[in-house]
N, C-alpha and C positions, 0 to 999 in steps of 0.2 A: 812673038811678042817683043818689043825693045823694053830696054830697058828704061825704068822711070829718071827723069832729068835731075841732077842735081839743080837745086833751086838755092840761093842765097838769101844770106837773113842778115841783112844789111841794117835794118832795123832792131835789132837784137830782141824778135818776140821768142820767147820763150814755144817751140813747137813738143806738141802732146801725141802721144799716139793713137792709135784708132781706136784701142779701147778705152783710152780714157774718154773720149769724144762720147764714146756707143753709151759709156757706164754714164756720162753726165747726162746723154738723151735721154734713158732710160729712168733715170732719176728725177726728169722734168717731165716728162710720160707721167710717172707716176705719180707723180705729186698732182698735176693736172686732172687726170683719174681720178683722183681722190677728192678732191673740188667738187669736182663735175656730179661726182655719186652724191654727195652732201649736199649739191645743192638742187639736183635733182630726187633726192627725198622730200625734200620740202617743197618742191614741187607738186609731186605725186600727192604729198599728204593734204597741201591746198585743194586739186581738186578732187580727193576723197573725201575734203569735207573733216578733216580730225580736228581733236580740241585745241586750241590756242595756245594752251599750257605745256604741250607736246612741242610747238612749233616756238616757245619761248625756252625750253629746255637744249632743244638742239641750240638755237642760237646761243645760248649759254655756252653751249659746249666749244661752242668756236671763237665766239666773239668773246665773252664774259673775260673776268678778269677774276681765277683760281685761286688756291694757296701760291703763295708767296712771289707772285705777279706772272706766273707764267700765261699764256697769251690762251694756251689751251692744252689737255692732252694730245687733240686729234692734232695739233700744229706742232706739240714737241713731236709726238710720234712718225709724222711725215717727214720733220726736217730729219731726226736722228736717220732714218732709214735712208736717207739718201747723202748723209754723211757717211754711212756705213758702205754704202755702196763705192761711192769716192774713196774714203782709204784704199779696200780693196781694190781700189782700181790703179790707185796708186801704187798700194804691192806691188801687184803685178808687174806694174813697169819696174819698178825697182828691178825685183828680180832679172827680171830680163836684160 
């Protein structure tokens, strides 16, 4: 195996390591995931045929506008956990 080339950053980008790369995919994965299930319930529930009221509470849950303007719980909860995941991912580099 050779060794990998040094490369130059003549551009002064700020370079990440590969776990931060992996923890941010990861965290775009997920987020995505989580979309994707939300919006394929509503889906599912259309052609089950469920009540209206079901399918205007979900949309509450994402779209509506909560206590004290936040966007939604299922949206804070998504963002925070893939803040969480970025710090730690941050850690680690630290450390290192």
């Amino acid at each position: 195996m050779s060794k990998p080339e040094e490369v130059e950053n003549e551009e002064g980008w700020e370079l990440v390591s590969h776990e931060t790369v992996r923890a941010t995919a990861f965290s775009a994965a997920f987020a995505m995931a989580c979309t994707a299930a939300y919006y394929g319930l509503h889906v599912a529930l259309f052609w089950a045929g469920g009540p209206i009221w079901l399918h205007g509470a979900l949309w509450w849950s994402l779209w509506g506008r909560p206590i004290r303007g936040m966007r939604s719980l299922f949206y804070s909860l998504r963002w925070h956990l893939a803040r969480l995941v970025w710090r730690k991912a941050a850690q680690r580099e630290i450390r290192q």
